[in-house]
C-alpha positions as CSV (number, residue, x, y, z in Angstrom):
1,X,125.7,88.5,140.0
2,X,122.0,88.4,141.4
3,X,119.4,91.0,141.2
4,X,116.1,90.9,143.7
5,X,113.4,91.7,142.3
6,X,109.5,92.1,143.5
7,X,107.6,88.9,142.2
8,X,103.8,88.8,144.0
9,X,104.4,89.3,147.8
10,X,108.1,87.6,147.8
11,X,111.4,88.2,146.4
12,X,113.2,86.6,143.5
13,X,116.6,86.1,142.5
14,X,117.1,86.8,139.3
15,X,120.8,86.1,137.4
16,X,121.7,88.1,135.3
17,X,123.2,86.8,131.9
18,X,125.9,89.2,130.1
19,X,125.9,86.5,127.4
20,X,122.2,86.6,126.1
21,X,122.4,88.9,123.7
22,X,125.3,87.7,122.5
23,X,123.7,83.8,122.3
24,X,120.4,85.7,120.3
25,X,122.5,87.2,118.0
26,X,124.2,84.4,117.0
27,X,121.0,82.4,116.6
28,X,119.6,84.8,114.4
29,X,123.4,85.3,112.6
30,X,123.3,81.8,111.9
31,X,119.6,82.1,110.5
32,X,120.4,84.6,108.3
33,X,123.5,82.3,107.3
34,X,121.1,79.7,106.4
35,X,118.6,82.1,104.4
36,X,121.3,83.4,102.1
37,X,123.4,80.3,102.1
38,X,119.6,79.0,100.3
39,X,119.7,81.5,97.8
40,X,123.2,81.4,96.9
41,X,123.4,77.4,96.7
42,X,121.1,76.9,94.4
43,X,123.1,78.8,91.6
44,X,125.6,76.3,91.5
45,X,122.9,73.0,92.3
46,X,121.8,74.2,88.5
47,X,124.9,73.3,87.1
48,X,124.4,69.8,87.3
49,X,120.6,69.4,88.0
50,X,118.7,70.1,84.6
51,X,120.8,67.1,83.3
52,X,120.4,64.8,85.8
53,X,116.4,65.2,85.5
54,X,116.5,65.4,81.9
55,X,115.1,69.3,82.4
56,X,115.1,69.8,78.9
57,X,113.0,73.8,79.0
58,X,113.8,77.0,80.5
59,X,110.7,76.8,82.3
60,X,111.6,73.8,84.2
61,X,114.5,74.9,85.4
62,X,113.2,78.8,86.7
63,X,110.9,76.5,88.4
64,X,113.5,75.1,90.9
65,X,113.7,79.2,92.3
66,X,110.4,80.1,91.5
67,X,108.8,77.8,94.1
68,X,110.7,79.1,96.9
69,X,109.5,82.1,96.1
70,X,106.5,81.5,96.1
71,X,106.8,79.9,99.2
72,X,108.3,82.9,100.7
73,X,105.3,84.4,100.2
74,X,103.0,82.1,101.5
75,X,105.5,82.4,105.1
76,X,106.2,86.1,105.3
77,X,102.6,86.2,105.2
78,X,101.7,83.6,107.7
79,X,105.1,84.7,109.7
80,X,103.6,87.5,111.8
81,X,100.3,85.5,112.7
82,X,102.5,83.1,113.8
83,X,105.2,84.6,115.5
84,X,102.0,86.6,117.7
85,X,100.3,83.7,118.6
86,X,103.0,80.9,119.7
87,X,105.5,83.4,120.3
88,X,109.0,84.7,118.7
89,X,111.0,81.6,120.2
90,X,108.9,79.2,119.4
91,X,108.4,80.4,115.8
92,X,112.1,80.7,115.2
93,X,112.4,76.7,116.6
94,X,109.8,76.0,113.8
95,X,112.0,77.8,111.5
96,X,115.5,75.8,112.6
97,X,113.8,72.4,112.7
98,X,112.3,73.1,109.5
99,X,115.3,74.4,107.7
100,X,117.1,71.5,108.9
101,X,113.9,68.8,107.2
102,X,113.4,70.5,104.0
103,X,117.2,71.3,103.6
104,X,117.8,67.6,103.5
105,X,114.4,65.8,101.6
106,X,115.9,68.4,99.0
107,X,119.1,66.8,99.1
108,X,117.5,63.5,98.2
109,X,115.2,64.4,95.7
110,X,114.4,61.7,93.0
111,X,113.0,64.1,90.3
112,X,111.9,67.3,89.6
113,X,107.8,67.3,91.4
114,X,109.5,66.3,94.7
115,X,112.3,69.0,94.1
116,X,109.7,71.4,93.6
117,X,107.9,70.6,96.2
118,X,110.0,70.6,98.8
119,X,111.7,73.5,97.8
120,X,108.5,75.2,98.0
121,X,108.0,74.2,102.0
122,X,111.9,75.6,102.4
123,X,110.5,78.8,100.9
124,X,107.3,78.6,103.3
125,X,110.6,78.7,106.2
126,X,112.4,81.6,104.5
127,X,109.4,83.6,104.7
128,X,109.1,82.6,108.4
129,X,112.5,83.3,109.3
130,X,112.6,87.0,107.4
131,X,109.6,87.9,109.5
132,X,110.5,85.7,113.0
133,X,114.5,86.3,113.1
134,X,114.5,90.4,112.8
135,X,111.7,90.7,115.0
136,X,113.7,87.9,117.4
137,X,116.9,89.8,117.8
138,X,115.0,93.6,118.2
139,X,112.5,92.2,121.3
140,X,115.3,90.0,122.9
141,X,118.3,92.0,123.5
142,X,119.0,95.5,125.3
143,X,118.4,98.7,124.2
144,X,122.0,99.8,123.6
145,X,122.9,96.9,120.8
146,X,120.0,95.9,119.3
147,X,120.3,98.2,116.3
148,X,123.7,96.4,115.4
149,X,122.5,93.3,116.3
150,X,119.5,93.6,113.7
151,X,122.3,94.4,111.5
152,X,124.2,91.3,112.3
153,X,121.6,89.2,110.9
154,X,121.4,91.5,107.4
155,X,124.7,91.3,107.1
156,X,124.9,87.3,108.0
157,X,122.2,87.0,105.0
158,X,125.3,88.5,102.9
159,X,127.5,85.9,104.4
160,X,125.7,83.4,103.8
161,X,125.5,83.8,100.2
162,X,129.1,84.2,100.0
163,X,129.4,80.9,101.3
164,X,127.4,79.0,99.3
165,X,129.4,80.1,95.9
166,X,132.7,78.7,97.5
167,X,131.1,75.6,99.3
168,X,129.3,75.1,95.8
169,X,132.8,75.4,94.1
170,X,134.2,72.7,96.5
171,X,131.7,70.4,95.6
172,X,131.1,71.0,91.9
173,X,134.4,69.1,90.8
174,X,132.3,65.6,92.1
175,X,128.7,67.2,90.5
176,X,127.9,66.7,94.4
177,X,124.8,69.2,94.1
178,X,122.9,67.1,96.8
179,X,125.6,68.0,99.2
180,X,125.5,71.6,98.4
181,X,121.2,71.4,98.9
182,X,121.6,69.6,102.4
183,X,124.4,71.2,103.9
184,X,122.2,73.8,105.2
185,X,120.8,71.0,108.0
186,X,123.5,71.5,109.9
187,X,123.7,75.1,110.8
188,X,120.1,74.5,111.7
189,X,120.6,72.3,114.3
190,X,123.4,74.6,116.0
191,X,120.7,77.4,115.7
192,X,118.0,74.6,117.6
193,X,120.0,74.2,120.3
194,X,121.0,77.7,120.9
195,X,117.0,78.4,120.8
196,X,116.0,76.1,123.1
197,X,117.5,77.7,126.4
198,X,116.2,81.0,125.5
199,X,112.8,82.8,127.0
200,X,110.8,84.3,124.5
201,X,111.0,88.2,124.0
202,X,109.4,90.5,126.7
203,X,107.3,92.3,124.1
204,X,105.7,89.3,123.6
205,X,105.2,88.0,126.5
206,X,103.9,91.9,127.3
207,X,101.0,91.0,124.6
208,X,99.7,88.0,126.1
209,X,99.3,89.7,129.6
210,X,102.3,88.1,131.3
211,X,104.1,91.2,133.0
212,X,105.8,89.4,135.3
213,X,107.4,87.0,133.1
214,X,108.2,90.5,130.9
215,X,110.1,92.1,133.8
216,X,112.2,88.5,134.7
217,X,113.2,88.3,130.8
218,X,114.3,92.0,130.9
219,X,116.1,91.9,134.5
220,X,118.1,89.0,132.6
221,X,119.8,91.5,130.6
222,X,118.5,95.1,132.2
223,X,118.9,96.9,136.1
224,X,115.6,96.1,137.4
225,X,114.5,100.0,137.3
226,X,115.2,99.7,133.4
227,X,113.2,96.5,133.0
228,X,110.4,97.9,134.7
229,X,110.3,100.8,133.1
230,X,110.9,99.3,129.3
231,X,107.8,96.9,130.3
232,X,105.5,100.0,131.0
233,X,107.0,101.8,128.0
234,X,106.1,98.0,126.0
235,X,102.8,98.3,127.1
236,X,101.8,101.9,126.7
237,X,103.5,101.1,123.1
238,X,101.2,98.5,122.7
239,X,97.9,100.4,123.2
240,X,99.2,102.8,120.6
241,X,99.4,100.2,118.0
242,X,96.0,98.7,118.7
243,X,92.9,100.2,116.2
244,X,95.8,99.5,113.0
245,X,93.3,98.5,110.6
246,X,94.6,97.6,106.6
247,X,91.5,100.1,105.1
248,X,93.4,102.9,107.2
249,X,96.1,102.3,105.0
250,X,94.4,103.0,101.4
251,X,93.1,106.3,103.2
252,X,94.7,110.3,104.0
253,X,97.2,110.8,105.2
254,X,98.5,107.3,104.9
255,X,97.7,106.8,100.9
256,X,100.7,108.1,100.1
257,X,103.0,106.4,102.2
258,X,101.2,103.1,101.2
259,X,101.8,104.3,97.9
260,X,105.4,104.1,98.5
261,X,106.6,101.3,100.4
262,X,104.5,99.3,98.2
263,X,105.6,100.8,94.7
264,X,109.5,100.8,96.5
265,X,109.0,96.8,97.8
266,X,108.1,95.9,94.2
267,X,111.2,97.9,92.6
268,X,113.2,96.3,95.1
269,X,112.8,92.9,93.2
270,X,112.6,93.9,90.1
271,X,115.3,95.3,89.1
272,X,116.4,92.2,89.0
273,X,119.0,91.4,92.0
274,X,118.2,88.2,92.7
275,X,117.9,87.1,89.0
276,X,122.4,87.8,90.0
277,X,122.3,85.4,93.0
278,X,120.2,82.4,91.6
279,X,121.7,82.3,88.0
280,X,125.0,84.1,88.6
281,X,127.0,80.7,87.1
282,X,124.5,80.9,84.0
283,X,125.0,84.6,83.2
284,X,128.7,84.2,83.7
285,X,128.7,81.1,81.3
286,X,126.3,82.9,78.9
287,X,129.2,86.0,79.3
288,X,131.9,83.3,77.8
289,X,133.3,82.3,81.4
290,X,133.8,78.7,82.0
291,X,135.1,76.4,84.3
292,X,133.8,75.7,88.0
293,X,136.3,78.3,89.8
294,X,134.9,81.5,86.6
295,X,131.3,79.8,87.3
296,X,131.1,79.6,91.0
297,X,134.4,81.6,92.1
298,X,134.0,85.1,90.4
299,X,130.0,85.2,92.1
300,X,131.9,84.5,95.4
301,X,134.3,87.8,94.8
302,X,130.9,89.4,93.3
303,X,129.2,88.3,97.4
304,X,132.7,89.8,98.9
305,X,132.3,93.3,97.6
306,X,128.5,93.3,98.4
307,X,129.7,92.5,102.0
308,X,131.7,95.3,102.0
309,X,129.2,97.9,100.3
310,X,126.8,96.8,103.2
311,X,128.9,97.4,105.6
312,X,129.7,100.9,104.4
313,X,126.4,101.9,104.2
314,X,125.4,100.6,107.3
315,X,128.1,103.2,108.3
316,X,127.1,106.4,106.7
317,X,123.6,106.2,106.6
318,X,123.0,108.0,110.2
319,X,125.3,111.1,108.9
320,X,124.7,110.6,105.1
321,X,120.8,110.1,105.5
322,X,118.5,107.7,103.9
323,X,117.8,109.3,100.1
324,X,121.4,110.1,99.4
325,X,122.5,106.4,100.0
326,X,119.6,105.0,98.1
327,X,119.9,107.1,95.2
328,X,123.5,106.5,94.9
329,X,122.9,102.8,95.1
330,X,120.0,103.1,92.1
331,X,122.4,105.3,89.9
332,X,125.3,103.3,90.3
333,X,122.9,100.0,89.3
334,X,121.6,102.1,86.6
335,X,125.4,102.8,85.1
336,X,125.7,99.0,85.6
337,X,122.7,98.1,83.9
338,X,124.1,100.6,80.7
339,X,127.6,98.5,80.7
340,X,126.1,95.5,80.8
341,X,123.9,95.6,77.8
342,X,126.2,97.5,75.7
343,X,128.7,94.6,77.0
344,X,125.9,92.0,75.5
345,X,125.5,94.2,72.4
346,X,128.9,93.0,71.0
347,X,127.7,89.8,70.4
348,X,130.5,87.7,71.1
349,X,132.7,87.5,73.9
350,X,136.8,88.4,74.1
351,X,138.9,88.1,77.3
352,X,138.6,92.1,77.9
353,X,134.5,91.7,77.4
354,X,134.1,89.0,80.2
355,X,136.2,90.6,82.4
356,X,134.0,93.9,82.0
357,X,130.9,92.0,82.6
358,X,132.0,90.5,85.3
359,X,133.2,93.8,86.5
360,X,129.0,95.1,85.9
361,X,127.8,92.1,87.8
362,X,129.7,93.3,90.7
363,X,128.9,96.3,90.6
364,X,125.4,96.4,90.1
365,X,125.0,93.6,93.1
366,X,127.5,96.2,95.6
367,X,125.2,99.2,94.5
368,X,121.9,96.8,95.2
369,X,123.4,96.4,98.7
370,X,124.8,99.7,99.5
371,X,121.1,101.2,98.3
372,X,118.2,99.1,98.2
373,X,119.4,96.1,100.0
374,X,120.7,98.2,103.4
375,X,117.7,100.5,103.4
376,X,114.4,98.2,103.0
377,X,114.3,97.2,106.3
378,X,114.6,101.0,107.3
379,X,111.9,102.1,105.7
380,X,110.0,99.7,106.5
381,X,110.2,100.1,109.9
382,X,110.4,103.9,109.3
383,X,107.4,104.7,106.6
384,X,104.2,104.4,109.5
385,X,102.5,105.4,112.8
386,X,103.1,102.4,115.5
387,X,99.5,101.2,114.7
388,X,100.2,100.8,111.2
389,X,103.9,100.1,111.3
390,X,103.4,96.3,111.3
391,X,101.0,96.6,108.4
392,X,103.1,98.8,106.3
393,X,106.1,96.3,106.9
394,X,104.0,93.7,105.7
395,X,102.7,95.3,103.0
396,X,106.3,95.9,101.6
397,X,107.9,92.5,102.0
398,X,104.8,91.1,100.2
399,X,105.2,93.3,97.3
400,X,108.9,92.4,97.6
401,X,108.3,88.6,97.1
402,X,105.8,88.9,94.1
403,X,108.6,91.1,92.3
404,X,110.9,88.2,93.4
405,X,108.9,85.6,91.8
406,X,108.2,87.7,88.4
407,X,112.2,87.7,88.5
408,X,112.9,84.3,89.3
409,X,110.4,83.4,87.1
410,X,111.1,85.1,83.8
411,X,114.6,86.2,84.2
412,X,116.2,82.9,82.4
413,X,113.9,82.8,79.7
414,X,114.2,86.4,78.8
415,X,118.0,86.1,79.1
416,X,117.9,82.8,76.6
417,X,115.0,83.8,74.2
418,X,115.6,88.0,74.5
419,X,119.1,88.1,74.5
420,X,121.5,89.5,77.2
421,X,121.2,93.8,75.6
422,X,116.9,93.7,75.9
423,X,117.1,92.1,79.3
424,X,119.3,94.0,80.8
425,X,117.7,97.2,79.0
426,X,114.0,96.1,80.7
427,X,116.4,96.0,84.2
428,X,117.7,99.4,83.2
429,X,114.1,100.6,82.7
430,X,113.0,99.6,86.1
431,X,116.3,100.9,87.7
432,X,115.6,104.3,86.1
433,X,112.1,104.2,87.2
434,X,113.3,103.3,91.0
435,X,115.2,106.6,90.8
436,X,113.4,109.1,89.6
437,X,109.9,107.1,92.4
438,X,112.7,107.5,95.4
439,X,113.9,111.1,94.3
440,X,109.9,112.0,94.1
441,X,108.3,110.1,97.3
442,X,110.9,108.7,99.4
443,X,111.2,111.0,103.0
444,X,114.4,111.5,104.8
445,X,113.7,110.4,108.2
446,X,117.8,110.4,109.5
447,X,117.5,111.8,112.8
448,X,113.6,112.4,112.8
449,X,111.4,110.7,115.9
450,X,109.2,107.5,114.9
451,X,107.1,109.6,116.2
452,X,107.4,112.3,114.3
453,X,106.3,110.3,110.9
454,X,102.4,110.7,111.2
455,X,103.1,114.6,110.8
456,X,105.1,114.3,108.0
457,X,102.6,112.1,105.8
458,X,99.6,114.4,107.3
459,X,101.5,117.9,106.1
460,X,101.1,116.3,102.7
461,X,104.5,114.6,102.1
462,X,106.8,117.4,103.5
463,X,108.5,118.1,107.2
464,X,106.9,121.0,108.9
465,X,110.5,122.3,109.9
């Protein structure tokens, strides 16, 4: 159907398309696809790559996922920079085309310096897309789905990992880690051509002064009254967030919720969940599994049940509220952590020990979902005022990626040189330390106005009511 709306002194049809948000969200879907299908892969690409380059330290090979750390960084940084001043769309184009290049130079890597470094440009696009594809999906689509659409794309990042273990597993019978490093092209390209059709998102648009273009996006997918009135609600939210400034953040009342998305971004990391998805083959081989279906299989089952803890907290955190389904999550990664090292205390593996480590690995990556891994982005879009909100998100993810990297970095070595009971002990440390910080500082905000956060933070920490 066809919708007039006032354009200058004439009229303008404008169509409206049920299938938009549906076309965004699977765009941003298939990004998130790609972003976990790049941290899952790489797990199995170590199988075979340290002896085809003659990698003959631990340091050389926590290189491989240390760089894309790193370059996360580097992007989540420059990601919101970017995304303001060439837009949402055109950011997330960057992101698919560069995906798509970096995915495949990998692929075809002669030795370890051009592995490293273009592994580190793919991590300079991850950090681009966690910032760009969220942001994407909540500006572009209506009111009434976006918050299960922004889900879509969490969840999708889930997906994607699962799929790398069992795409990994189809290939590792040929060694064919190449293919598993460049498959990723291809979903990149779907996710181009799905872009390219699409407007940018009204709120942007809004920011660089183009109303009009604002109120056509929005009439694409709203009533005309609703679009006009969401695009005066954009801008009045706009003038709110201007004056934001990063020294605000270090001062009352705002210290202390600086204090703890930053402290809660770092404990994210390091408790060590992503030390699970990049060497989940090497801590199941080191656990007495072998085999490519024990090595590449059982993290696949390990990606299924972290699905499925997502997906129930994503359920029962509006009834259950924020701190209950975080500190469940931390306590039932803390019981993990305990198994795990008495497992590793034994010494030598038997059939029953395996399967019980395998049964703490799953387990502690389910509670890392169903806790941490469900509510970052919530309390990151939660913890702040509108003029600081962007900030405080920031702020978080960067303390999120530097934990990553310390992880990525020295989780192999301390698992070859330490032993599997001390480094799964330090985990247990900062698990129990992430418990006891969210039980302290962490507010519950289920069914509290945005709004309503400045109060909280200004009465000291505490709701007035």
């Amino acid at each position: 159907m066809s919708l007039l709306h006032p354009h200058s002194a004439t009229t303008k049809a404008i169509t409206v398309n049920p299938n938009r948000n549906l076309l965004v969200a699977i765009a941003a879907a298939i990004i998130g696809i790609i972003y976990g299908y790049d941290l899952g892969n790489i797990s199995g690409a170590l199988l075979f790559i340290p002896t085809e380059f003659h990698l003959n330290s631990t340091f050389l090979v926590e290189s491989i996922t240390t760089v894309v750390v790193l370059g996360s960084i580097a992007g989540a940084l420059l990601g919101g920079p970017l995304a303001n001043a060439i837009g949402r769309k055109a950011t997330m184009v960057i992101v698919a085309t560069a995906y798509a290049i970096f995915a495949l130079l990998s692929a075809f890597a002669t030795g370890l310096i051009w592995l490293d470094i273009t592994r580190f440009l793919l991590g300079i696009t991850i950090g681009l897309s966690v910032i760009a594809a969220p942001i994407f999906v909540a500006e572009s689509v209506a009111a009434s789905v976006r918050g299960r659409l922004v889900v879509m794309y969490q969840l999708a990042t889930v997906f994607g990992i699962l799929i790398a273990y069992f795409i990994d597993f189809g290939l590792a019978a040929g060694g064919h880690w190449r293919i598993m490093l460049g498959l990723a092209a291809l979903p990149s390209l779907i996710v181009l051509f799905l872009l390219l059709p699409l407007p940018d998102t009204p709120r942007w648009y809004v920011m660089k002064g183009r109303r009009q273009k604002a109120l056509d996006t929005l009439s694409r997918i709203e009533p005309v009254e609703t679009a006009k009135r969401e695009v005066d609600e954009l801008e009045d939210d706009l003038k709110r967030e201007q004056g934001g400034r990063l020294v605000d953040m270090f001062k009352p009342p705002f210290s202390k919720a600086t204090l703890f998305v930053l402290v809660l971004g770092f404990l994210i990391q390091i408790t060590g969940i992503n030390a699970v998805v990049f060497y989940s083959p090497l801590i199941f081989q080191a656990m007495g599994f072998k085999g490519n279906f024990s090595l590449l299989i059982l993290p696949g089952f390990v990606q299924i049940a972290s699905l499925i803890a997502t997906i129930i907290a994503l359920s029962i955190v509006d009834r259950l509220g924020r701190r209950p389904t975080l500190l469940t999550g931390i306590l039932v990664m803390i019981l993990s952590d305990i198994l795990l090292a008495v497992i590793f205390g034994f010494g030598r593996f038997t059939g029953a020990l395996s399967i019980l480590g395998f049964v703490g690995i799953l387990f502690f990556t389910a509670a890392f979902n169903f806790g941490f891994g469900s509510m970052v982005w919530v309390y990151s879009s939660e913890s702040f005022p509108a003029q600081l909100r962007t900030l405080g998100a920031s702020m978080m993810l960067t303390a999120d990626l530097v934990a990553n990297a310390i992880i990525a970095f020295f989780f192999l070595s301390a698992l070859t040189s330490l032993g599997g009971v001390v480094t799964f002990l330090i985990l247990l440390a900062f698990a129990v330390i992430a418990w006891f910080f969210v039980f302290w500082l962490a507010p519950e905000t289920k069914g509290r106005p945005l709004e309503a956060i400045r109060g909280y933070w200004e009465n000291g920490g505490k709701w007035s009511d």
